[in-house]
C-alpha positions as CSV (number, residue, x, y, z in Angstrom):
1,X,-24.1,51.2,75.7
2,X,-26.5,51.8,72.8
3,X,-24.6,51.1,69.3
4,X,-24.9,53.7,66.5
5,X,-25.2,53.5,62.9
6,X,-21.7,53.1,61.2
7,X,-21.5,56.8,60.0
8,X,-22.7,58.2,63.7
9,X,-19.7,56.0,64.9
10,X,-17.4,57.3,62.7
11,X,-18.2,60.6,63.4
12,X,-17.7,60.0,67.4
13,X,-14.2,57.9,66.6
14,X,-13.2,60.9,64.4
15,X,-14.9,64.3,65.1
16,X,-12.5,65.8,62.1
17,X,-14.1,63.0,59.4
18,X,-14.7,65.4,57.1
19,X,-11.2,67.5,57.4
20,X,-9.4,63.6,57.0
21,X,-11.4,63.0,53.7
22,X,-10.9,66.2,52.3
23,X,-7.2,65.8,52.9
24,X,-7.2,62.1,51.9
25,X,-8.9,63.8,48.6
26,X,-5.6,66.0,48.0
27,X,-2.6,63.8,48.7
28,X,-3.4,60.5,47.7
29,X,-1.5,57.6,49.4
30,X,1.7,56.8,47.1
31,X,1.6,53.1,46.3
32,X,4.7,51.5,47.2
33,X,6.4,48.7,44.5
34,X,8.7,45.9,45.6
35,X,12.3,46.4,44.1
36,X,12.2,43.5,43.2
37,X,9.2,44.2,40.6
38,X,10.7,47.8,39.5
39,X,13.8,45.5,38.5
40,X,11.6,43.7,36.3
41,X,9.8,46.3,34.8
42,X,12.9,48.4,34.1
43,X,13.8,44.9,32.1
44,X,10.8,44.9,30.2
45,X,11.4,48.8,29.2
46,X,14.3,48.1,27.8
47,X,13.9,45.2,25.7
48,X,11.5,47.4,23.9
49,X,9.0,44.8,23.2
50,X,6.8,46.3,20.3
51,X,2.7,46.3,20.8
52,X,0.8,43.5,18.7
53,X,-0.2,45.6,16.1
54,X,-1.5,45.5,11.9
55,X,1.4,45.0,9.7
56,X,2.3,48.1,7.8
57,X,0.5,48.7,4.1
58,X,2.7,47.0,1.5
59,X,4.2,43.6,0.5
60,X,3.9,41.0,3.2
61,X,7.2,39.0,4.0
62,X,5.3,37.0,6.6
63,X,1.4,36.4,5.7
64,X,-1.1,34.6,8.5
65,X,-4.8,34.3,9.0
66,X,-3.6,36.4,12.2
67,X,-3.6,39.7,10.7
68,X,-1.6,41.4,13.4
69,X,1.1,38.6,12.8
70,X,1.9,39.6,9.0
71,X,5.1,41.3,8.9
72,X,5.8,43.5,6.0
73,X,8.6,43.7,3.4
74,X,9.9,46.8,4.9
75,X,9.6,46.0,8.4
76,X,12.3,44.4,10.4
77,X,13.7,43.7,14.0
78,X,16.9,44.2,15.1
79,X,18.7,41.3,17.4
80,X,17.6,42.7,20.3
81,X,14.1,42.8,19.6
82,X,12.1,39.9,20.3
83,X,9.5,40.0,17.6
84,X,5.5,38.5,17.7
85,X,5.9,34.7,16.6
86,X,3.2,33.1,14.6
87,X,4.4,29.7,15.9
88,X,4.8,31.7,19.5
89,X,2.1,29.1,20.9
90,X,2.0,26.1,18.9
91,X,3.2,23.7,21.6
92,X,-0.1,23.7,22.5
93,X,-3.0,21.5,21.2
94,X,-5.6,24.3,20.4
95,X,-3.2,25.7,18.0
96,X,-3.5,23.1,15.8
97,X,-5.0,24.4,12.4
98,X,-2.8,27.7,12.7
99,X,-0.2,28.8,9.5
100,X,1.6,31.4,8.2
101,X,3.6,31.8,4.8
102,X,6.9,33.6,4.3
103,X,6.2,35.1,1.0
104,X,8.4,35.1,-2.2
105,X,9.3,38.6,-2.8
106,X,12.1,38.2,-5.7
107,X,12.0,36.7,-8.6
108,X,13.6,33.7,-9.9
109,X,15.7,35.6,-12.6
110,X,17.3,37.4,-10.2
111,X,19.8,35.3,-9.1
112,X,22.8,36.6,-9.7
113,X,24.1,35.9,-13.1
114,X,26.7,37.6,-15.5
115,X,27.1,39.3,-18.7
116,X,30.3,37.1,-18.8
117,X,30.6,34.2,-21.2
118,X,32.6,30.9,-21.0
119,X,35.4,32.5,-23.1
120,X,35.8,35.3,-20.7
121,X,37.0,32.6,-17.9
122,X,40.0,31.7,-20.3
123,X,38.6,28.3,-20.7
124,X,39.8,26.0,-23.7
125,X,37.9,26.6,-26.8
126,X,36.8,23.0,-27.2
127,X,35.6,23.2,-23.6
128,X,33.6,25.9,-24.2
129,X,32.2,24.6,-27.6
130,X,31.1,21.4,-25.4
131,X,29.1,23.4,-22.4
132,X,27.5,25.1,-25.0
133,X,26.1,22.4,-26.6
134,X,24.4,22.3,-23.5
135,X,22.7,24.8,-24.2
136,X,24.6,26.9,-21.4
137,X,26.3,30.1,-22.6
138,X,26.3,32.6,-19.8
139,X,28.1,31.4,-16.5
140,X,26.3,32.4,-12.8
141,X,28.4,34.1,-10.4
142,X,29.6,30.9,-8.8
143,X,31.5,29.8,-12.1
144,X,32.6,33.3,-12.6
145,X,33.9,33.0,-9.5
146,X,35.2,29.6,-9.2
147,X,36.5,28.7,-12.5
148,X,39.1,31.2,-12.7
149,X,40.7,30.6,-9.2
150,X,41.1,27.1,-10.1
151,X,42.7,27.6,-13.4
152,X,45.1,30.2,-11.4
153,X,46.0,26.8,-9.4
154,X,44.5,27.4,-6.1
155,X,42.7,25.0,-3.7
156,X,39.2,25.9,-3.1
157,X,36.3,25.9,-0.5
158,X,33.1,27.8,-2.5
159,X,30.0,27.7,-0.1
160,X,27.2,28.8,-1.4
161,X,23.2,28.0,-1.7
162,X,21.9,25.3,-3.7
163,X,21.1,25.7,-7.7
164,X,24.1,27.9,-8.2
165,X,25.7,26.0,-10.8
166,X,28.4,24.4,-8.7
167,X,29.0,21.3,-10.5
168,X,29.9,22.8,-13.6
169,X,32.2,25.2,-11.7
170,X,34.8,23.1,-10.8
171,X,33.8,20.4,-14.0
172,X,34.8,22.9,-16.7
173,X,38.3,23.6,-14.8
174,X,39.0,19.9,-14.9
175,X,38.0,19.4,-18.6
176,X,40.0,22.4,-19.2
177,X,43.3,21.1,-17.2
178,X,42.4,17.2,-19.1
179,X,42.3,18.6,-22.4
180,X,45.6,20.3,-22.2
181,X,47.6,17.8,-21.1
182,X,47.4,13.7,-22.4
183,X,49.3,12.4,-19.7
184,X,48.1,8.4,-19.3
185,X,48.1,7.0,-15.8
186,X,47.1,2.6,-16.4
187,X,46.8,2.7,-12.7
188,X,45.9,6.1,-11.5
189,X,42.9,8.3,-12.3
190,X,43.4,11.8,-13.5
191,X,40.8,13.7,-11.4
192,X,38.3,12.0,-8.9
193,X,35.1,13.4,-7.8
194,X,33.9,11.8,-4.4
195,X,30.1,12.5,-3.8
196,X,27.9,11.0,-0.9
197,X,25.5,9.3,-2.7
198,X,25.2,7.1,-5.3
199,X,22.3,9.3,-7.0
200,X,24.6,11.9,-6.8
201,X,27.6,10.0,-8.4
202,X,25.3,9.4,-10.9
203,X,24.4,12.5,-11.5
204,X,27.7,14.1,-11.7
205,X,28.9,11.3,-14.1
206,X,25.9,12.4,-16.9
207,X,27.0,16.0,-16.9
208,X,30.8,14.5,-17.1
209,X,30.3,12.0,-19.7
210,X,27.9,14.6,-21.9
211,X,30.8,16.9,-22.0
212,X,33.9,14.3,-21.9
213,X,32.0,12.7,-25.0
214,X,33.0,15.4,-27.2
215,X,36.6,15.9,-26.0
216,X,37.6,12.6,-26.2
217,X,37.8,12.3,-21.9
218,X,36.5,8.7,-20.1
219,X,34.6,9.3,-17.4
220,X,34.4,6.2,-14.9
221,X,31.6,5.8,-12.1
222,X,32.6,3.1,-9.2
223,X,29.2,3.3,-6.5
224,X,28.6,0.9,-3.6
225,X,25.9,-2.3,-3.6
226,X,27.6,-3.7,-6.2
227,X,30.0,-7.4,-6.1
228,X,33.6,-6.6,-6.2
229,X,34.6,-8.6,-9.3
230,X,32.3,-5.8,-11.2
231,X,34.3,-2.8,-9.4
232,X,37.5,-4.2,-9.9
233,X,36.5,-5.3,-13.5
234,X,35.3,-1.1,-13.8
235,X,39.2,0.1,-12.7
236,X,41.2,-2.0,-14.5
237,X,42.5,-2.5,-17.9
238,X,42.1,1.2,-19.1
239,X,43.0,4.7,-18.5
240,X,40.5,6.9,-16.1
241,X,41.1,10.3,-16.8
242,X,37.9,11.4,-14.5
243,X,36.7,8.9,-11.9
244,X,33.2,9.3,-9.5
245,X,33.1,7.7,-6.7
246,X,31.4,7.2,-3.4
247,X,33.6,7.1,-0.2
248,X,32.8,3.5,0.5
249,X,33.8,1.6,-2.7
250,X,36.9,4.0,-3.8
251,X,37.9,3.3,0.7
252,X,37.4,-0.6,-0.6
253,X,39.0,0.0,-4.2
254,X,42.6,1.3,-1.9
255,X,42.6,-1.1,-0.1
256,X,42.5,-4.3,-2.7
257,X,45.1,-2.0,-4.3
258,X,42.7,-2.0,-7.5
259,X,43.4,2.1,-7.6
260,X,45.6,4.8,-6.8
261,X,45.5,8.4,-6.0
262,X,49.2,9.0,-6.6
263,X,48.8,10.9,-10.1
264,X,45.4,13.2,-9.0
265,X,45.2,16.4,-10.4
266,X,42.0,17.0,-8.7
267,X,40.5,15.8,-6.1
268,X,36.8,17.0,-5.5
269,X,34.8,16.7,-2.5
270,X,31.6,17.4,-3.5
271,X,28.3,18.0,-0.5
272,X,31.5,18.1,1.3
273,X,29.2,19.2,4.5
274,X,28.0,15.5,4.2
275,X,31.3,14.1,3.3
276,X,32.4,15.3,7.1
277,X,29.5,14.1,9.1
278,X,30.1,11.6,11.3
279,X,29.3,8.6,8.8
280,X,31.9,9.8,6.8
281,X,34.4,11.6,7.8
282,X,37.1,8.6,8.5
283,X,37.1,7.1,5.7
284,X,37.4,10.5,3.6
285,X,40.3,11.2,6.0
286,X,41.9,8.4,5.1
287,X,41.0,8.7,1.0
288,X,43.1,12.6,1.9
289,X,45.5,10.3,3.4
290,X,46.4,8.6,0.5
291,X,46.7,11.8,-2.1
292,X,49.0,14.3,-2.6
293,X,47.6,18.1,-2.4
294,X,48.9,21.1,-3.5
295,X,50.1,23.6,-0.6
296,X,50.7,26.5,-3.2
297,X,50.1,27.1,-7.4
298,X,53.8,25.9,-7.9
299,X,53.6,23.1,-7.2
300,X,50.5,22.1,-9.3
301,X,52.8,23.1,-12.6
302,X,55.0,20.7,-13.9
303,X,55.0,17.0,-14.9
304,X,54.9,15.3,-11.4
305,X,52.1,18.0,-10.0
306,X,50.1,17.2,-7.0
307,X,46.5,17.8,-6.7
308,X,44.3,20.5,-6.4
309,X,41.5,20.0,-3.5
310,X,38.0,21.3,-4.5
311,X,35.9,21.6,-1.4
312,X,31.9,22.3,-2.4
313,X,28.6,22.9,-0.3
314,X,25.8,24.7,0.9
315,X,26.8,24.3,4.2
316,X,29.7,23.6,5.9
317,X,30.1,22.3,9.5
318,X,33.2,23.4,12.1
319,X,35.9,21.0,12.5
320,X,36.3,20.7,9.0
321,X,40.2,22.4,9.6
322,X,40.6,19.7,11.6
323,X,40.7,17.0,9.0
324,X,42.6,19.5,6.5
325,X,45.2,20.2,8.5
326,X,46.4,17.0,7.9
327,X,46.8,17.0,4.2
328,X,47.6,20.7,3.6
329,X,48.4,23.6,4.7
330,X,45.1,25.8,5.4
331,X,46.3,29.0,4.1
332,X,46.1,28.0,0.6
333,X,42.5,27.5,0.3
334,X,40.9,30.1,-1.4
335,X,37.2,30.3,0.2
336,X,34.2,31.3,-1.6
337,X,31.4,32.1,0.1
338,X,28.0,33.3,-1.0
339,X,26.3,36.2,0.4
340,X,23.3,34.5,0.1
341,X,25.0,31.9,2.3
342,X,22.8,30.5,5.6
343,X,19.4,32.4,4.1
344,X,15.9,31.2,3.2
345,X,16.1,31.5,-0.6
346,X,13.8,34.9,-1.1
347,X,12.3,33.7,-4.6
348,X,10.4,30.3,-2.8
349,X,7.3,30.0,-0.9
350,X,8.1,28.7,2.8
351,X,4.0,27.3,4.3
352,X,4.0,26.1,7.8
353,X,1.1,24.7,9.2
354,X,0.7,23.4,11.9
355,X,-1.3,20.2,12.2
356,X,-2.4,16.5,14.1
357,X,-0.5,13.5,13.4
358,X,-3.7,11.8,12.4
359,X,-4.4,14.8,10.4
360,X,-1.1,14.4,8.5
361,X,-2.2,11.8,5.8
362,X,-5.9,13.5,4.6
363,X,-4.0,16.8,4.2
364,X,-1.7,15.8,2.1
365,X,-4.0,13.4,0.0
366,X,-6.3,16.7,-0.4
367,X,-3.1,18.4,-1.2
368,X,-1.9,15.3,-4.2
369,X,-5.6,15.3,-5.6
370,X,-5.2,19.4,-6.5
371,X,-1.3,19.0,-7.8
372,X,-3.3,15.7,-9.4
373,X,-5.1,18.7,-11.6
374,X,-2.6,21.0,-12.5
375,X,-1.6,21.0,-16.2
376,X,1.0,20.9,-17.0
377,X,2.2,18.4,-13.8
378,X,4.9,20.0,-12.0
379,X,6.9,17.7,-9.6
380,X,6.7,17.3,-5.9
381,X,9.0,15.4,-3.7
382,X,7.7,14.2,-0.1
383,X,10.1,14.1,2.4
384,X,10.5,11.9,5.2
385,X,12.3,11.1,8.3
386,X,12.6,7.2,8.0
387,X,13.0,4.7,5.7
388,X,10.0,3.1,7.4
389,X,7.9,5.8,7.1
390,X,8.7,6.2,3.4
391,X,7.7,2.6,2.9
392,X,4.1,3.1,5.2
393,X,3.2,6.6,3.3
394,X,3.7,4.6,-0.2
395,X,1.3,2.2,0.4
396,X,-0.9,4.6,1.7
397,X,-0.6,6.1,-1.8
398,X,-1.1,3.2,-4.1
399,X,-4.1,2.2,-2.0
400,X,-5.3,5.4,-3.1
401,X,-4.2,5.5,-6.4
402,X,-1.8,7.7,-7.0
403,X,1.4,6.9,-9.0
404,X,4.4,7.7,-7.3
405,X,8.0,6.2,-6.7
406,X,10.0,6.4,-3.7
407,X,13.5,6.5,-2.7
408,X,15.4,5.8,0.7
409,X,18.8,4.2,1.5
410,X,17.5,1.0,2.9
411,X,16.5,-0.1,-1.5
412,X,19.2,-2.4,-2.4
413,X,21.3,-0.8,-5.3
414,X,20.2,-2.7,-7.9
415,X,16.7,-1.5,-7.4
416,X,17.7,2.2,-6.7
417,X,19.5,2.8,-10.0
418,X,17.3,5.1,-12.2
419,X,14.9,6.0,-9.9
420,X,15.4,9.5,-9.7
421,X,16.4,9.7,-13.2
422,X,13.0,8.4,-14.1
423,X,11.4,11.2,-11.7
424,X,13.6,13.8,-13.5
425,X,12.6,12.7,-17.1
426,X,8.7,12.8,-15.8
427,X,8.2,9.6,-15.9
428,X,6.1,10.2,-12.6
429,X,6.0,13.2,-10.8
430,X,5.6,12.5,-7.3
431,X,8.8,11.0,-5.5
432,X,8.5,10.1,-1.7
433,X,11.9,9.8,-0.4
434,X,14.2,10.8,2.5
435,X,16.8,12.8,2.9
436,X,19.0,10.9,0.3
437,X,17.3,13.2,-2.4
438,X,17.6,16.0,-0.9
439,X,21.6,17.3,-1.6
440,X,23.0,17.8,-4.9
441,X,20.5,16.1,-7.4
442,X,19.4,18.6,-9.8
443,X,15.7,18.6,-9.6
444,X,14.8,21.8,-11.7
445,X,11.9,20.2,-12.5
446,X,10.3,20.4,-8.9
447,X,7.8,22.8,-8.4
448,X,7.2,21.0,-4.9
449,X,9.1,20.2,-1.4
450,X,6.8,19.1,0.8
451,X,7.9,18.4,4.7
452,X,5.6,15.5,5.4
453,X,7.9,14.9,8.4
454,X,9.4,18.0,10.0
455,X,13.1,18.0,9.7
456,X,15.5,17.4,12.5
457,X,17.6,20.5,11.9
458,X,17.7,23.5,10.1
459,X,20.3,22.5,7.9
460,X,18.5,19.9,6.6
461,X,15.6,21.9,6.0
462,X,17.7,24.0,3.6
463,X,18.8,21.4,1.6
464,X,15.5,20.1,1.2
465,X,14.2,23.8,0.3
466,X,17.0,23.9,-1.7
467,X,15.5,21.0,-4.5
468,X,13.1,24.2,-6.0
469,X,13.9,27.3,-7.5
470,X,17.2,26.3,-8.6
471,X,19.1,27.8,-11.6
472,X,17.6,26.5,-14.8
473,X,13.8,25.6,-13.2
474,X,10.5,26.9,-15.2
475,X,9.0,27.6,-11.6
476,X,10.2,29.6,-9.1
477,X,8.9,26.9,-6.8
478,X,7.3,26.1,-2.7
479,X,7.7,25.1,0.6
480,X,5.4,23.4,2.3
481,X,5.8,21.7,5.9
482,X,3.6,19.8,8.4
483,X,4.4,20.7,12.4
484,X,3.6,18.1,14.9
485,X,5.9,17.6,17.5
486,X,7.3,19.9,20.4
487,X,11.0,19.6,19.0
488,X,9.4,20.7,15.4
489,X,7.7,24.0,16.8
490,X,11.4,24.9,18.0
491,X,12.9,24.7,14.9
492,X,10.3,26.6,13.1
493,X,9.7,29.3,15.9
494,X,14.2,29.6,15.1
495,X,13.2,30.1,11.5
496,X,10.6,32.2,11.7
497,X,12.5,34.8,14.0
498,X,15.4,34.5,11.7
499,X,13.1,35.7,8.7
500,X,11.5,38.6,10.8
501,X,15.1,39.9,11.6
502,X,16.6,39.2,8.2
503,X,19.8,37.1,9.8
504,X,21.3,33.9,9.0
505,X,19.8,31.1,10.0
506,X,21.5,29.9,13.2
507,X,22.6,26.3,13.8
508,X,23.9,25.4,10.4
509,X,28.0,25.1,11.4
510,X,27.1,22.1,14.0
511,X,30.6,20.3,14.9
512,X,31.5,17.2,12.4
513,X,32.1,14.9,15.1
514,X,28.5,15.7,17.0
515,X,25.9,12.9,17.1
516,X,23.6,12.7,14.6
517,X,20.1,10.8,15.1
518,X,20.9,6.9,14.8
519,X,18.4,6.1,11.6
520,X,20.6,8.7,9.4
521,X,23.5,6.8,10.2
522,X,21.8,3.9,9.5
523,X,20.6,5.4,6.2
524,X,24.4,6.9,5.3
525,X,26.0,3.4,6.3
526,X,24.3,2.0,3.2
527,X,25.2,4.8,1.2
528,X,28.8,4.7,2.0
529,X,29.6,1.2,1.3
């Protein structure tokens, strides 16, 4: 048989060719999709996923070389929408060089202050005469808030952010309470503070002691690493009307009966959040143990009064009820809580970058060398993970000259004492330390946090944001963290879609008795003791 040319076939297979593509022209075939993929798709509609596109004109609450990925101040996403990460890709290694900056887009003098003075709390005139000689004369909205309640003889939990003034909130109320009544106690203190740290204790005892000086209150300060002939010799032989104290040494203190806690009128728990992790949180249960609290303001009136409980912090884990239970009843704490509770403070600069491990130590040494320039100096604290690594990144520094000190748990007490007093009075201005300076301390004159190592949890991270932009700094302060590791993208990516949605932070009420990375146990065993 003699083949044909393809079209001369066709033509013989199909002598109506040119009917068929005329009607093929008309009804096109319909393209049939799995159900499986309509599913999908139906998925994808609904999760109205918005189009990579330029941020809107106006302020920008999230700034990146990426100009689609800026975010402006009016923009938001509600919790259904899953928003275009910056940090979307950064586990992997070609991302290395990206940032972005959430943008300060308030100013510092807007935190939320009063027109209220000290005299319109109803505090004691001599009290008030000795804040003001602090130069303080207008209380923010947590003393407005707290003061009062405690004078009305409440128990109180006030949560709230960092560099609100919480100290003096519940200070004043004891001054207040110490001035009006002269009871003496030989073997009881009046009112006990119990802090974390021993920088902390420290702390709290200068603000004490600068107003106790002029109302004729002692202020005592017992804090581990020291012999016990020098505790015991601190708690006996006079009459404490406000003792400090870390959990450790006052645990110790009970139990060579060189103290008791039968006479409190207060009892503070300040960083409380820290107070009931898991390094502490036995032997403040058994410090509750040993006090008598208040259940209503009754029984707070009289000559044999039991204690008021003070709960403060900027976060505050569950499980805490747990421990309470125990000592009180629960339905007479009077909770204050901040609205600005759980948020990335909106008047500080938050920089992410993400960078190399070996890239780590020239960035920041290019970064020290500009803050080197500044005039004047403002200070910057490094943050790291490990003792060890505060150590290495020290030496690191001195080989290159620049002054610094550094702080971590593992410095024996004798040696610690002063050192971030001498940071605070600008004695050097760059303080490489872990997270043992980052709760509590006032450090108004930071104009620095900088993340050399990433956090392990968000809740840290805010409390190391939380050393800038605090009430009574001359800088409204910045943020600035490396990324390296997998684990590190996570948390940022959390942050990051926290700040495009405008919602609390998530993961900051973790359970008291959860485990909690072995070198911060290590590092809180020594400030315990």
């Amino acid at each position: 048989m003699q083949l044909l040319a393809g079209s001369t076939l066709l033509r013989a297979c199909c002598p109506n060719l040119r009917a068929c593509q005329l009607s093929s022209t008309r009804d096109l075939p319909v393209i049939r999709v799995a159900r499986r993929t309509q599913l999908w798709l139906e998925r994808l509609e609904k999760r109205q996923i918005r189009p990579v596109a330029a941020a809107k004109p106006g302020t920008l609450l999230i700034s990146t070389r990426r100009r689609e990925l800026n975010q402006a101040f009016t923009e938001t996403y509600s919790m259904w929408e899953q928003p275009s990460l910056v940090s979307g890709g950064w586990k992997h290694r070609k991302s290395r060089g990206d940032y972005f900056t959430i943008n300060r887009y308030r100013e510092h003098r807007e935190w939320p202050e009063t027109e209220d003075t000290f005299r319109a709390l109803n505090l004691d005139e001599n009290v008030v005469s000795a804040v003001e000689a602090l130069n303080i004369t207008t209380p923010t909205w947590a003393q407005k808030e707290v003061i009062p309640s405690l004078l009305r003889g409440h128990n109180v939990l006030c949560a709230a952010e960092t560099g609100c003034g919480k100290t003096l909130a519940y200070l004043l109320p004891i001054m207040h309470l110490l001035v009006k009544r002269k009871d003496f106690c030989p073997d009881s203190p009046r009112s006990l503070v119990l802090v974390p740290s021993r920088e902390l204790a420290g702390q709290v005892t200068s603000v004490a002691r600068r107003l106790g000086s002029q109302l004729g209150i002692t202020v005592q300060f017992v804090g581990g690493g020291r012999s016990r002939r020098v505790t015991e010799r601190k708690l006996e032989g006079m009459s404490i009307d406000l003792l400090v104290a870390t959990p450790g040494i006052l645990w110790k203190a009970l139990k060579w009966n060189k103290v008791s806690l039968a006479d409190l009128n207060y009892i503070v728990l300040d960083e409380a959040d820290t107070l009931f992790d898991k390094t502490f949180n036995e032997l403040v249960e058994s410090i509750l143990m040993q006090t008598q609290i208040a259940s209503n303001a009754k029984e707070v009136q009289g000559l044999h009064r039991n204690a008021q409980l003070v709960l403060i912090g900027a976060t505050f884990p569950k499980g805490v009820e747990d421990i309470l239970s125990k000592v009180l009843d629960l339905g007479s704490i009077h909770t204050i809580k901040s609205t600005k509770l759980h948020l990335l403070m909106s008047h500080v600069q938050h920089t992410f970058k993400r960078v190399k491990r070996a890239d780590k130590v020239p960035e920041l040494l290019q970064i020290l060398k500009q803050h080197a320039a500044e005039k004047p100096k403002p200070g910057i604290q490094i943050f790291c993970n490990a003792s060890k690594t505060v150590n290495w990144l020290s030496y690191i520094l001195d080989d290159h000259g620049i002054k610094h000190t550094r702080l971590h748990g593992r410095i024996p007490a004798d040696l610690r004492l002063g050192i971030f007093e001498a940071f605070q009075k600008g004695q050097t201005d760059v303080l490489v330390c872990t997270n043992v300076a980052s709760r509590g301390l006032d450090s108004c004159r930071v104009g620095t946090v900088f993340n050399f190592d990433f956090p392990d949890n968000i809740e840290d991270y805010m409390h190391r944001a939380g050393r800038v932009g605090r009430v009574g700094s001359k800088s409204q302060g910045s943020v600035l963290s490396f990324v390296t590791h997998a684990w590190d993208v996570e948390l940022v990516q959390t942050i990051e879609t926290a700040v495009r949605r405008r919602s609390n932070l998530p993961g900051m009420k973790s359970r008291i008795r959860d485990s909690i990375p072995n070198r911060y146990v290590k590092e809180n065993e020594e400030l315990a003791n």
